[in-house]
Gaussian input, Z-matrix of N, CA and C with variables (Angstrom, degrees):
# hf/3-21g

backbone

0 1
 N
 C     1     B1
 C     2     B2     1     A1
 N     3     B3     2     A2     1     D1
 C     4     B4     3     A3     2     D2
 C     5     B5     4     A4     3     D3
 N     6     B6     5     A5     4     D4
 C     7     B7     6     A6     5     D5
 C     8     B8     7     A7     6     D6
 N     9     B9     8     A8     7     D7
 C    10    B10     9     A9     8     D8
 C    11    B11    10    A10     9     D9
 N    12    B12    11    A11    10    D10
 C    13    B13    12    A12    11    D11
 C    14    B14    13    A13    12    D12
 N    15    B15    14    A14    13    D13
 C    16    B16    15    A15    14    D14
 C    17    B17    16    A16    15    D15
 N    18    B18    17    A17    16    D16
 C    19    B19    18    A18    17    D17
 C    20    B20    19    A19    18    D18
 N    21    B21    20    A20    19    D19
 C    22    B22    21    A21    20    D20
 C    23    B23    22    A22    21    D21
 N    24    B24    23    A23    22    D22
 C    25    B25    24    A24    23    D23
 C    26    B26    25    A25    24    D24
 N    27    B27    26    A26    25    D25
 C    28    B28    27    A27    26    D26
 C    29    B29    28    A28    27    D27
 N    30    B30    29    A29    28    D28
 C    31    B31    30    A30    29    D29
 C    32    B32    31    A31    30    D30
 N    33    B33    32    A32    31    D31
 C    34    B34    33    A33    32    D32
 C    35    B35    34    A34    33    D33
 N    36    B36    35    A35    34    D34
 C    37    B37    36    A36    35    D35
 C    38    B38    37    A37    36    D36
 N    39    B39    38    A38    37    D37
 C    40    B40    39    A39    38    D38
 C    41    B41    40    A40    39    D39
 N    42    B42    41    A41    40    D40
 C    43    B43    42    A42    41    D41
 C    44    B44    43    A43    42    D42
 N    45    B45    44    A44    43    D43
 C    46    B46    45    A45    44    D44
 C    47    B47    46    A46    45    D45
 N    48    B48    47    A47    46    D46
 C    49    B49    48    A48    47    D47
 C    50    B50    49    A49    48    D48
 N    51    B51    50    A50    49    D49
 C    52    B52    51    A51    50    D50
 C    53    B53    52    A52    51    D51
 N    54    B54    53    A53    52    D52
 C    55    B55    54    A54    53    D53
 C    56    B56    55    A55    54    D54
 N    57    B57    56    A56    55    D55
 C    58    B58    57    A57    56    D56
 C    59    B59    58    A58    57    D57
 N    60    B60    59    A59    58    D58
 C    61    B61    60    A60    59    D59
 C    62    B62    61    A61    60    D60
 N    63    B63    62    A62    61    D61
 C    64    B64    63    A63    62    D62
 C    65    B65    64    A64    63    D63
 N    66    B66    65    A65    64    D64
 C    67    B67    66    A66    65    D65
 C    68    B68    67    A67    66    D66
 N    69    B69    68    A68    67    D67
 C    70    B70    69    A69    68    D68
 C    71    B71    70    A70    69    D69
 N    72    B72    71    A71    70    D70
 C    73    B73    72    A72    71    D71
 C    74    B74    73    A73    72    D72
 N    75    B75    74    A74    73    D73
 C    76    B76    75    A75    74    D74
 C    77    B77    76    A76    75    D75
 N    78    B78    77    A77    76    D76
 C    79    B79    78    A78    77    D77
 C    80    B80    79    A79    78    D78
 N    81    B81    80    A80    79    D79
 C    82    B82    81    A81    80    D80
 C    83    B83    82    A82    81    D81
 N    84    B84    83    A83    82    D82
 C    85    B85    84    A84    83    D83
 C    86    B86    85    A85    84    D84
 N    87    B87    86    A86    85    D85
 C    88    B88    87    A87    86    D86
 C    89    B89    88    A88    87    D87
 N    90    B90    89    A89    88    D88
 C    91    B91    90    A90    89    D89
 C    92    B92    91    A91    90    D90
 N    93    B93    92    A92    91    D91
 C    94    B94    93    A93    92    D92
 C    95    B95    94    A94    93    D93
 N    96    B96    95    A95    94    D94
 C    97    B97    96    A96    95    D95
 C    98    B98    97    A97    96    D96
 N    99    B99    98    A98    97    D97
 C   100   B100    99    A99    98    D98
 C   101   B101   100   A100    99    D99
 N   102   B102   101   A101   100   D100
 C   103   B103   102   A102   101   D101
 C   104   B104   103   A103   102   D102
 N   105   B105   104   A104   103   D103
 C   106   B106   105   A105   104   D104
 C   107   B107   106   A106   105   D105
 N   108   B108   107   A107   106   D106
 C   109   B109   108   A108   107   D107
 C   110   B110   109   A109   108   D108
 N   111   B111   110   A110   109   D109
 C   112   B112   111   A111   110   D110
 C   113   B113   112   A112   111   D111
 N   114   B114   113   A113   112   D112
 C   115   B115   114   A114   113   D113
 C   116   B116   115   A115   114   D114
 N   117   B117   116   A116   115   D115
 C   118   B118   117   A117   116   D116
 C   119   B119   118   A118   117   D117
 N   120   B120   119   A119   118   D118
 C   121   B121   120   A120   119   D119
 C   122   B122   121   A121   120   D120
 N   123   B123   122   A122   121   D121
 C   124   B124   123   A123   122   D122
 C   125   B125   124   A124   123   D123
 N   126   B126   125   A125   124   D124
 C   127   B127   126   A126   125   D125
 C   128   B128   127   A127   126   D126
 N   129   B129   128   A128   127   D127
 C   130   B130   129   A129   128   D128
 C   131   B131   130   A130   129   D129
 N   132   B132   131   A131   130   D130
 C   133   B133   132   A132   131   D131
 C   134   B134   133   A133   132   D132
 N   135   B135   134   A134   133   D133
 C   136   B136   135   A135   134   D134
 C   137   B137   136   A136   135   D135
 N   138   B138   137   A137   136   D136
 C   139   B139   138   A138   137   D137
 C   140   B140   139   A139   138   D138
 N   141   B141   140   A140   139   D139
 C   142   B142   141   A141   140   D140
 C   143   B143   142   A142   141   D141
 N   144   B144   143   A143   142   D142
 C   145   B145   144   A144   143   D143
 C   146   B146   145   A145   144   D144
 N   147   B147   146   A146   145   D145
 C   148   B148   147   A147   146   D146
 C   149   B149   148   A148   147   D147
 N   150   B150   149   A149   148   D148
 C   151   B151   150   A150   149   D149
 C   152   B152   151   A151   150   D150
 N   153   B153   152   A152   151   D151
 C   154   B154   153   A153   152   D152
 C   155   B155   154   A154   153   D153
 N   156   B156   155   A155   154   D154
 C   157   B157   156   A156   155   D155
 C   158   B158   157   A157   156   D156
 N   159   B159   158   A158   157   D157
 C   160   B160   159   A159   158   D158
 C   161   B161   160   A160   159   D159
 N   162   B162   161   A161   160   D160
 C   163   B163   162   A162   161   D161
 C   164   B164   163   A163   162   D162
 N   165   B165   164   A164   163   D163
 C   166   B166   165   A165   164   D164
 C   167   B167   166   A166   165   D165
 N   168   B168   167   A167   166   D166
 C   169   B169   168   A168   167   D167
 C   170   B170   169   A169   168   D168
 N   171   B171   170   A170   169   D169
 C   172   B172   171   A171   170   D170
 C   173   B173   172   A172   171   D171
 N   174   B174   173   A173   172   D172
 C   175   B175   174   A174   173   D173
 C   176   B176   175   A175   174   D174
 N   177   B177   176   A176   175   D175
 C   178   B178   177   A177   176   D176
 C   179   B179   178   A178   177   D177
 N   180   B180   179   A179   178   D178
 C   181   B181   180   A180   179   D179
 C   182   B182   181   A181   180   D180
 N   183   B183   182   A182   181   D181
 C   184   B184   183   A183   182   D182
 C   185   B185   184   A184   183   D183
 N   186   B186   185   A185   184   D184
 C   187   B187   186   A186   185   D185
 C   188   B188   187   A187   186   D186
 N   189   B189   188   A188   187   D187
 C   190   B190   189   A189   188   D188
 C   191   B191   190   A190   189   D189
 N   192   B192   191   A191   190   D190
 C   193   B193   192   A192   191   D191
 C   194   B194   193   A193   192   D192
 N   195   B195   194   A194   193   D193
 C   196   B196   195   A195   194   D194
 C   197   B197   196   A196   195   D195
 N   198   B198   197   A197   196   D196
 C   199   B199   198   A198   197   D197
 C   200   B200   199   A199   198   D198
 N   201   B201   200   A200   199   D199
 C   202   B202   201   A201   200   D200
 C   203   B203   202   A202   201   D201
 N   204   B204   203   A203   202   D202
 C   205   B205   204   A204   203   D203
 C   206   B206   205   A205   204   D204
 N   207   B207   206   A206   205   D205
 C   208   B208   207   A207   206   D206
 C   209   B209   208   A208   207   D207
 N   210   B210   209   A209   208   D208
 C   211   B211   210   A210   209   D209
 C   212   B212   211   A211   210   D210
 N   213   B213   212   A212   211   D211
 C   214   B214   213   A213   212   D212
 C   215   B215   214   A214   213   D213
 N   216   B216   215   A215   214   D214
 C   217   B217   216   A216   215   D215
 C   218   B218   217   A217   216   D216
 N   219   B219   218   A218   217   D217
 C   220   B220   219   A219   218   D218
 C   221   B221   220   A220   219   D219
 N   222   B222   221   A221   220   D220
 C   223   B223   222   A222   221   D221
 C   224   B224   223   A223   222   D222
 N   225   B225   224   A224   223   D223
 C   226   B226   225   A225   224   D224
 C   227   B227   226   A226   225   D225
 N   228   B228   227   A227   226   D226
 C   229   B229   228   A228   227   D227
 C   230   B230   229   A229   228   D228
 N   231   B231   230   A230   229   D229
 C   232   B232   231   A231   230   D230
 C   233   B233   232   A232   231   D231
 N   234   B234   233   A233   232   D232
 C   235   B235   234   A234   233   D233
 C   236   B236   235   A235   234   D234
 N   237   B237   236   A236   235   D235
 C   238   B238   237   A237   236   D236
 C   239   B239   238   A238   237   D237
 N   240   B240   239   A239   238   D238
 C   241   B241   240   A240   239   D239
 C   242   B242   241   A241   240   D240
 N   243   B243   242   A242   241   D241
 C   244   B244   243   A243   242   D242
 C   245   B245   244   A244   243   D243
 N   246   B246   245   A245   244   D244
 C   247   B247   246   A246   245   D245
 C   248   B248   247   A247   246   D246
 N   249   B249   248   A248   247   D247
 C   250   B250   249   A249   248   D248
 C   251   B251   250   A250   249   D249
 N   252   B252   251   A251   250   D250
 C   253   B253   252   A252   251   D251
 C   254   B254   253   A253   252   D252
 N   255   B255   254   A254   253   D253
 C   256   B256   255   A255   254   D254
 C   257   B257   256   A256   255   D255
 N   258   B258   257   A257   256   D256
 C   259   B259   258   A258   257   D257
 C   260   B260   259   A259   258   D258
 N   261   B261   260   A260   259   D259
 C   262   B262   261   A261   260   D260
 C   263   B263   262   A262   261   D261
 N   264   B264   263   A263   262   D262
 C   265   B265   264   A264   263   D263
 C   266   B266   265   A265   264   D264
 N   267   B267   266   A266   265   D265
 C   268   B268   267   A267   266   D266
 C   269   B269   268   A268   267   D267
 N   270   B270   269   A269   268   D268
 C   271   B271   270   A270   269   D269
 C   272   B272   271   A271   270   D270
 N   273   B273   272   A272   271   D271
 C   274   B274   273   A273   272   D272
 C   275   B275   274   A274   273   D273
 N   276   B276   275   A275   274   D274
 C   277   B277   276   A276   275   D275
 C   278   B278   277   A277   276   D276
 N   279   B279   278   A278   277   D277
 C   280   B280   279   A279   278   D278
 C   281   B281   280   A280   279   D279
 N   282   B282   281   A281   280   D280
 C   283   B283   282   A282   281   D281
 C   284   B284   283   A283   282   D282
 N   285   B285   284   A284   283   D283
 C   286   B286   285   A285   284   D284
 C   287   B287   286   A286   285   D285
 N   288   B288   287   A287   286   D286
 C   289   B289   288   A288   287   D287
 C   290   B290   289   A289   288   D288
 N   291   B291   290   A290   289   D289
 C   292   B292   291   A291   290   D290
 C   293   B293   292   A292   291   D291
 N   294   B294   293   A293   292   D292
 C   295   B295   294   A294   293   D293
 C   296   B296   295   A295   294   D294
 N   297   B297   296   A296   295   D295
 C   298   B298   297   A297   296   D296
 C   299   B299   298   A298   297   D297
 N   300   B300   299   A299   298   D298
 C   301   B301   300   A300   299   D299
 C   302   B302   301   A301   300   D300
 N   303   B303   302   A302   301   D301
 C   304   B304   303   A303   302   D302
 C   305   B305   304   A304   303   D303
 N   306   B306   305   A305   304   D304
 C   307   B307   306   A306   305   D305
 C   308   B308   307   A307   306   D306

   B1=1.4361
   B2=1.5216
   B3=1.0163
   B4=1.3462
   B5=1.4470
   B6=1.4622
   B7=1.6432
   B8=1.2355
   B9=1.7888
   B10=1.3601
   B11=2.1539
   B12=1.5864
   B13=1.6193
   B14=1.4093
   B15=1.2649
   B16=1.1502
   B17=1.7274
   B18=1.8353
   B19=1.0979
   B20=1.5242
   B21=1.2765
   B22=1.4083
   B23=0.7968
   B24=1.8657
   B25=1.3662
   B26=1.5210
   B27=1.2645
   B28=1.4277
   B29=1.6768
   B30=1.6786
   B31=1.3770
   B32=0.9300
   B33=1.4341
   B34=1.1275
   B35=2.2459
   B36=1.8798
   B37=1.8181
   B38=1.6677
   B39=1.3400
   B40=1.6460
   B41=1.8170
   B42=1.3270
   B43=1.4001
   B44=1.9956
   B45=0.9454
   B46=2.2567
   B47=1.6258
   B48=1.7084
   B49=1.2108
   B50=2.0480
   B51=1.2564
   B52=1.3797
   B53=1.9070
   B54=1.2751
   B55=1.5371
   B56=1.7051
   B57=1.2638
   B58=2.2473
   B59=1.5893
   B60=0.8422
   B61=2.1019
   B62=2.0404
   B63=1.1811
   B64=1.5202
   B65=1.0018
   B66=1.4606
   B67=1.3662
   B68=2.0628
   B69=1.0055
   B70=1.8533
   B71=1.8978
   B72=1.1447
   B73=1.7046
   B74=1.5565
   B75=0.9861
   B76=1.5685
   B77=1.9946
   B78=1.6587
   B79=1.6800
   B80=1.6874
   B81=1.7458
   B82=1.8289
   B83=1.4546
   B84=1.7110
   B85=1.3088
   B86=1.6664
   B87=1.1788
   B88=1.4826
   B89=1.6267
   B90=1.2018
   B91=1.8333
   B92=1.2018
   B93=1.2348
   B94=2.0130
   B95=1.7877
   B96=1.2172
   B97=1.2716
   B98=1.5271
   B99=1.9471
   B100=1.7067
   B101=1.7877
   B102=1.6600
   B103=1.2908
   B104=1.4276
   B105=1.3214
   B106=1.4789
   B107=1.1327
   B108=1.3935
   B109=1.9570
   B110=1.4200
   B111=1.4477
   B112=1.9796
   B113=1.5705
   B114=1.6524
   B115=1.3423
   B116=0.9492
   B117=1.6755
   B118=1.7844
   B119=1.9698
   B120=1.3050
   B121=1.3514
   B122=1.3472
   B123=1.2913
   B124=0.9336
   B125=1.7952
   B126=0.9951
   B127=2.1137
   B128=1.4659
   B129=1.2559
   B130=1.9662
   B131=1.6532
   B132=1.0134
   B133=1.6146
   B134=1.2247
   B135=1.5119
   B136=1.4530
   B137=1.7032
   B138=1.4470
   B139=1.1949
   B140=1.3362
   B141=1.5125
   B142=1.5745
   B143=1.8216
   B144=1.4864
   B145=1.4244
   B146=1.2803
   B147=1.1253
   B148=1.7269
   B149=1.9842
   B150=1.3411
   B151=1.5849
   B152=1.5789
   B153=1.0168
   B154=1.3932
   B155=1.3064
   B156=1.8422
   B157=1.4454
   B158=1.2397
   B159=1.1879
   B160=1.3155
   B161=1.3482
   B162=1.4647
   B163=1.4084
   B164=1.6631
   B165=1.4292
   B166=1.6116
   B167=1.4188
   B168=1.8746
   B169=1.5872
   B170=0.9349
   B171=1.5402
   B172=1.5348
   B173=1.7476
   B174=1.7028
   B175=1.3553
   B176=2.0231
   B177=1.4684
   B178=1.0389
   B179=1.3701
   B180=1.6998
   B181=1.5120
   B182=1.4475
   B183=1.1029
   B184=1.4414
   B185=1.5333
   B186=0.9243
   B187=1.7513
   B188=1.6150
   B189=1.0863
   B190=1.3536
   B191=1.8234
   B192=1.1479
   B193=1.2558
   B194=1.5284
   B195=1.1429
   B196=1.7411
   B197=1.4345
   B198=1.1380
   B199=1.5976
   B200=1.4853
   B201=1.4472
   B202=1.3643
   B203=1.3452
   B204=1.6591
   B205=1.4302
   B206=1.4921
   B207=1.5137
   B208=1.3023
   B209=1.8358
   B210=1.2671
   B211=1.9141
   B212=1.0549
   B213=1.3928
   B214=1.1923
   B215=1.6329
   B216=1.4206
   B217=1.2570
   B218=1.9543
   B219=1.5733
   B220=0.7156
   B221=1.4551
   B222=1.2892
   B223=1.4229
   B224=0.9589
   B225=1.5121
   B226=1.3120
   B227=1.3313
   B228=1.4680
   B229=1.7051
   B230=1.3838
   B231=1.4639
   B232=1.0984
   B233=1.7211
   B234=1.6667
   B235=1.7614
   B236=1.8476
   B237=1.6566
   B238=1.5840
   B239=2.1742
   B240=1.7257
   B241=1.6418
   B242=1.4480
   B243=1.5777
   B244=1.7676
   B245=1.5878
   B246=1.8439
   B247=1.7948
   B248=1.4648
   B249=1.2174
   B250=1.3712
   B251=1.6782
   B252=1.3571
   B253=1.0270
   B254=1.9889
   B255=1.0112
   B256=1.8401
   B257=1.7457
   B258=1.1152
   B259=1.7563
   B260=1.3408
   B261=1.4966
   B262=1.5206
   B263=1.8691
   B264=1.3305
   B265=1.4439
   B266=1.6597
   B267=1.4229
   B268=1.4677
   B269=1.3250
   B270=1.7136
   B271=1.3590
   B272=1.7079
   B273=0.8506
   B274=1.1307
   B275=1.8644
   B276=1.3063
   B277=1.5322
   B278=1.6895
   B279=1.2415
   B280=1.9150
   B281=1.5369
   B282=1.0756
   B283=1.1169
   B284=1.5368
   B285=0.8095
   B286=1.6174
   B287=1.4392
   B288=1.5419
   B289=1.6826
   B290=1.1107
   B291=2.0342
   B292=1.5891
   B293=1.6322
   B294=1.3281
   B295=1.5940
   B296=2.0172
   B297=1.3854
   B298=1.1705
   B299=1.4560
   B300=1.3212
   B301=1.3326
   B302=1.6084
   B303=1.3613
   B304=1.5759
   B305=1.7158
   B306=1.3362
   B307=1.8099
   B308=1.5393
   A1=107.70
   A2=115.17
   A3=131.44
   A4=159.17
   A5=121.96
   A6=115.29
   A7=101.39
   A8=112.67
   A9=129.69
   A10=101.65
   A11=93.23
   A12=93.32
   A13=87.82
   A14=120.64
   A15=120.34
   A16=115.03
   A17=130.03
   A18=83.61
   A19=122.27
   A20=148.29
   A21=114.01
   A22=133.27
   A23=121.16
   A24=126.75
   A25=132.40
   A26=107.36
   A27=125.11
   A28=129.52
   A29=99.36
   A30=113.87
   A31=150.61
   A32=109.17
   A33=109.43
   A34=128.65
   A35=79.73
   A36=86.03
   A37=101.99
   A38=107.52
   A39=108.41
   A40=96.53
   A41=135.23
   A42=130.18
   A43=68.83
   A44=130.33
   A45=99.51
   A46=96.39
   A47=122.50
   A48=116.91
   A49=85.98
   A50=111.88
   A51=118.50
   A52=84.80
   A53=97.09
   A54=102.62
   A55=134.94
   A56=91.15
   A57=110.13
   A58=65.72
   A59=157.34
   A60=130.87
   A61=72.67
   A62=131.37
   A63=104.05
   A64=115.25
   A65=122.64
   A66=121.96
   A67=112.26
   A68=111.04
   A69=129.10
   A70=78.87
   A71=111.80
   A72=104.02
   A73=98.59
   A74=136.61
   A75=116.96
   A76=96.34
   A77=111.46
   A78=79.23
   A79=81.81
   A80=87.98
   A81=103.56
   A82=97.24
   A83=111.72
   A84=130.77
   A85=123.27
   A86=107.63
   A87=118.51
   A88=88.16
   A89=141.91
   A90=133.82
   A91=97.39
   A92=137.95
   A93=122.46
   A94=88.35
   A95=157.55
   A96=139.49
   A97=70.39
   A98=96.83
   A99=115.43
   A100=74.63
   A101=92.75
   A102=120.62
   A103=140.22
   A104=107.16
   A105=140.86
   A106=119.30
   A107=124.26
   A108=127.48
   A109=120.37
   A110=94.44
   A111=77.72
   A112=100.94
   A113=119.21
   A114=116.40
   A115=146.76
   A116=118.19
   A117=97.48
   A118=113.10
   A119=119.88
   A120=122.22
   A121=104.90
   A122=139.87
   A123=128.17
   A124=123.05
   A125=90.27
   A126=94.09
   A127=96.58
   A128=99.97
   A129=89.85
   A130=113.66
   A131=140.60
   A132=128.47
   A133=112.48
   A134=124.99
   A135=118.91
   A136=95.75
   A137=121.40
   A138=125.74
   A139=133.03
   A140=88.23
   A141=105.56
   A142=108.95
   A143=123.55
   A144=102.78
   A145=127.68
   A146=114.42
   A147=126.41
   A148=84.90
   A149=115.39
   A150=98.96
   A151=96.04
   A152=150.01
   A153=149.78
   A154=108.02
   A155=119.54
   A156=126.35
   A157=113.72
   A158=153.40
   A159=134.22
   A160=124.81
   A161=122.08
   A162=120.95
   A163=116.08
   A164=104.31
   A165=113.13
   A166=127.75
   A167=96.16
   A168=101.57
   A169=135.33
   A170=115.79
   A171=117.56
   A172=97.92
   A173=126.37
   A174=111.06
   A175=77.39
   A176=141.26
   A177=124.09
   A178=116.51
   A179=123.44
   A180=135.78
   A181=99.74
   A182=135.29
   A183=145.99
   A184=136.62
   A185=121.41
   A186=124.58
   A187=119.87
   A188=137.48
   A189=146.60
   A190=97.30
   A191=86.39
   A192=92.72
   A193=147.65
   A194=106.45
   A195=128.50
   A196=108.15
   A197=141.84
   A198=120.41
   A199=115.59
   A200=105.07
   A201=118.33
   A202=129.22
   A203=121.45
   A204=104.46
   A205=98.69
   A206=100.74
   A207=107.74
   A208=115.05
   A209=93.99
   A210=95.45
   A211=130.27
   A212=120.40
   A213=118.99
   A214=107.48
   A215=140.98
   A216=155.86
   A217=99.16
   A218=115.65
   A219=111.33
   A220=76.34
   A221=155.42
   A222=151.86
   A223=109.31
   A224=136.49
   A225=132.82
   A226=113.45
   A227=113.37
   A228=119.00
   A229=79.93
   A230=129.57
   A231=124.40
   A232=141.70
   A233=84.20
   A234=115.93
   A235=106.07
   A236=93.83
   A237=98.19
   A238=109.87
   A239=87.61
   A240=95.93
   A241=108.80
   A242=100.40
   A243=91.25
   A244=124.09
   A245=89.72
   A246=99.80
   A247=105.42
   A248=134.87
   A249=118.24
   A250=108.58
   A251=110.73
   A252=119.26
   A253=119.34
   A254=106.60
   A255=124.74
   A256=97.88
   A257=123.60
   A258=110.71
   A259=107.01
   A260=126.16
   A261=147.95
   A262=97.67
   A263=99.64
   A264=113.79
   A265=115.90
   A266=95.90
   A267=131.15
   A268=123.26
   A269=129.94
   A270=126.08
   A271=101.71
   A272=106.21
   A273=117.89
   A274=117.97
   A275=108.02
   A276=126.82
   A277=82.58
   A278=111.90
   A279=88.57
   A280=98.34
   A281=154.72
   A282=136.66
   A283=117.07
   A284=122.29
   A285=142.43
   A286=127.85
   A287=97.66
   A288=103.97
   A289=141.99
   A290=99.87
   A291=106.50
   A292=111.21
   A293=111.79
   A294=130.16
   A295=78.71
   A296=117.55
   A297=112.89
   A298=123.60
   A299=98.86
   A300=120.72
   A301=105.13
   A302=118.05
   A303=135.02
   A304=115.50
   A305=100.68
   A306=109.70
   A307=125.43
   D1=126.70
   D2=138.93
   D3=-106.62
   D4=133.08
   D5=-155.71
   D6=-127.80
   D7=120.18
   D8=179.83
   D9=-98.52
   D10=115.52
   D11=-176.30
   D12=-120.09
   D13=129.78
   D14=164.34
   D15=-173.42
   D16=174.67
   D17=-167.64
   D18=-128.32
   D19=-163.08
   D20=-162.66
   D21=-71.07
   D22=159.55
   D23=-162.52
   D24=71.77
   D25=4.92
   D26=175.37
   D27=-82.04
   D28=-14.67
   D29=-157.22
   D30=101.90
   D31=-19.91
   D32=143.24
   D33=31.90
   D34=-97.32
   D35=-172.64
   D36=-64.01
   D37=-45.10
   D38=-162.57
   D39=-49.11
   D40=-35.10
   D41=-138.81
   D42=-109.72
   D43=-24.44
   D44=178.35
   D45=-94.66
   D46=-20.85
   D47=-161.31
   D48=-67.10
   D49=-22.55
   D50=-142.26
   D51=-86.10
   D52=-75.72
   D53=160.46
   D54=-7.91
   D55=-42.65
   D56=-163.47
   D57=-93.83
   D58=-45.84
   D59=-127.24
   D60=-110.66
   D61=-30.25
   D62=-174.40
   D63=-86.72
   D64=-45.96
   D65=168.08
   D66=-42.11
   D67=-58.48
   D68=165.63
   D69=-32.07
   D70=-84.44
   D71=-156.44
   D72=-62.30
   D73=-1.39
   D74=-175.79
   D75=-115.29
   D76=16.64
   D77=162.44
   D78=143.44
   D79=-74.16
   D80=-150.56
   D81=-55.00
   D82=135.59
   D83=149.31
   D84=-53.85
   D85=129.27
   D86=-168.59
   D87=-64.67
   D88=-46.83
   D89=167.58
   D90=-36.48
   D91=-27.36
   D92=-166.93
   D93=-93.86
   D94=-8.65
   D95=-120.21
   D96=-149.32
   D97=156.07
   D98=-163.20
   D99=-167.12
   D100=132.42
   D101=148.51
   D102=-150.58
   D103=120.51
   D104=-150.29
   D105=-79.20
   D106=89.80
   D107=176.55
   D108=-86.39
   D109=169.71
   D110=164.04
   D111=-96.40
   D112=-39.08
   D113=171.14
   D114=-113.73
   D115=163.22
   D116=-166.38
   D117=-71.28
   D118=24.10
   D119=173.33
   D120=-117.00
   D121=-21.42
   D122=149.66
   D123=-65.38
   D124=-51.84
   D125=169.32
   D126=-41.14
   D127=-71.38
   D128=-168.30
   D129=-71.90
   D130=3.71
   D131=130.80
   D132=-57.50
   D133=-47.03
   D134=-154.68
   D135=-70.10
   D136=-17.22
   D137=-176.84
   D138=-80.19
   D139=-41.85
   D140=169.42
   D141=-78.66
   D142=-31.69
   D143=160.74
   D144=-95.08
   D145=42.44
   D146=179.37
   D147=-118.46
   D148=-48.19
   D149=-170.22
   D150=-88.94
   D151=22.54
   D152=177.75
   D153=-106.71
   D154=-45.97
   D155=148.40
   D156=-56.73
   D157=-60.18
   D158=173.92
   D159=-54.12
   D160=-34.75
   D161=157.05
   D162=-41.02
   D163=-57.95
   D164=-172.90
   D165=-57.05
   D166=-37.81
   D167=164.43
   D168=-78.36
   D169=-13.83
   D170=-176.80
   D171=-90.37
   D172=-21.93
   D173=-148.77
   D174=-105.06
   D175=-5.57
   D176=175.89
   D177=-151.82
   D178=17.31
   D179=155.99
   D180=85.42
   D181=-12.21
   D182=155.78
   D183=-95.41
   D184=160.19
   D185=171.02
   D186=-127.05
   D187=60.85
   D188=165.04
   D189=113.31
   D190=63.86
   D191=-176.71
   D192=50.29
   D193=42.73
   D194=-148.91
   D195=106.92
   D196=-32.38
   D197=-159.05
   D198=-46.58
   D199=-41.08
   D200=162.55
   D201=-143.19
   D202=150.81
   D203=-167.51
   D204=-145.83
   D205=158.39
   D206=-176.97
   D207=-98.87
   D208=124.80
   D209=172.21
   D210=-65.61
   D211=128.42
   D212=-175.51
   D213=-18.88
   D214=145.74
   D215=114.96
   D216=112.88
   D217=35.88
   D218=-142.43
   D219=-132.32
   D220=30.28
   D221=159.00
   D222=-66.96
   D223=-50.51
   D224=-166.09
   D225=-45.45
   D226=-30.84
   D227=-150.24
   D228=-90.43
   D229=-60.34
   D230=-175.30
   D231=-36.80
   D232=-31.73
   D233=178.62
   D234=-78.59
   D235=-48.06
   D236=-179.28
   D237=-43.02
   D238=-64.88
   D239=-178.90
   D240=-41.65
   D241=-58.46
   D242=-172.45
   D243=-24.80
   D244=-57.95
   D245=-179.25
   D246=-69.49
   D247=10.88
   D248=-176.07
   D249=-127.79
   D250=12.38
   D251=-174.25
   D252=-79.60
   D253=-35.53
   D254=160.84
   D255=-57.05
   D256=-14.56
   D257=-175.68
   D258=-129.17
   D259=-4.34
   D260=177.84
   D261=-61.15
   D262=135.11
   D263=178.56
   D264=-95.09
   D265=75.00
   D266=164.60
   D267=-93.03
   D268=79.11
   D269=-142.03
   D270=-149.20
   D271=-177.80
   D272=166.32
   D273=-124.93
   D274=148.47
   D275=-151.38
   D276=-38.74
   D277=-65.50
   D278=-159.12
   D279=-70.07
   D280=-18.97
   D281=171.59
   D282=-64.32
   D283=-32.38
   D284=162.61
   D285=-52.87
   D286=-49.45
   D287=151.59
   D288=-64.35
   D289=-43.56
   D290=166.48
   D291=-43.26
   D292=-51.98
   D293=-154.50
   D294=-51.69
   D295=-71.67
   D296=-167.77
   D297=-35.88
   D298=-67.13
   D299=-175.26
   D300=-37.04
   D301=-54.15
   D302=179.39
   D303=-52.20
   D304=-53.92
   D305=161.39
   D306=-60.08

């Protein structure tokens, strides 16, 4: 686990959006991966730049220009997340718990 506290406009999303696309190139399925807001407008940014990074890496092998990159032969994983991104646990803390609590 990791916890980014810091305060706005700092980066925050860009540095987990950056995070989800390396872990994605090093293996882990975006279904294993959870990210934690306080609100549901932040969740849905964190959502919309998690599929905006996957757009970017698959359409130019990078994510903001190096922040993150994809290895050679490594689209598939990238393609998988894309489609799994509408069911990806992008939430906010009580949504995150419900999810638990429910499993």
């Amino acid at each position: 686990m990791r916890v980014r506290v810091a305060s706005a406009g700092t980066g925050k999303t860009t540095s987990l959006v950056a995070r989800f696309l390396t872990l994605i190139a090093e293996g882990e399925p975006l279904r294993r991966l959870a990210g934690v807001t306080f609100t549901r407008a932040a969740a849905a940014e964190l959502r919309e730049r998690v599929g905006a990074g996957l757009d970017e890496i698959l359409a130019e092998g990078t994510y903001l220009g190096g922040l993150a990159v994809a290895p050679d032969g490594s689209e598939e994983r990238f393609e998988e997340a894309r489609r799994e991104l509408g069911g990806a646990t992008l939430s906010t803390i009580h949504g995150f718990m419900a999810t638990g609590l429910r499993l």
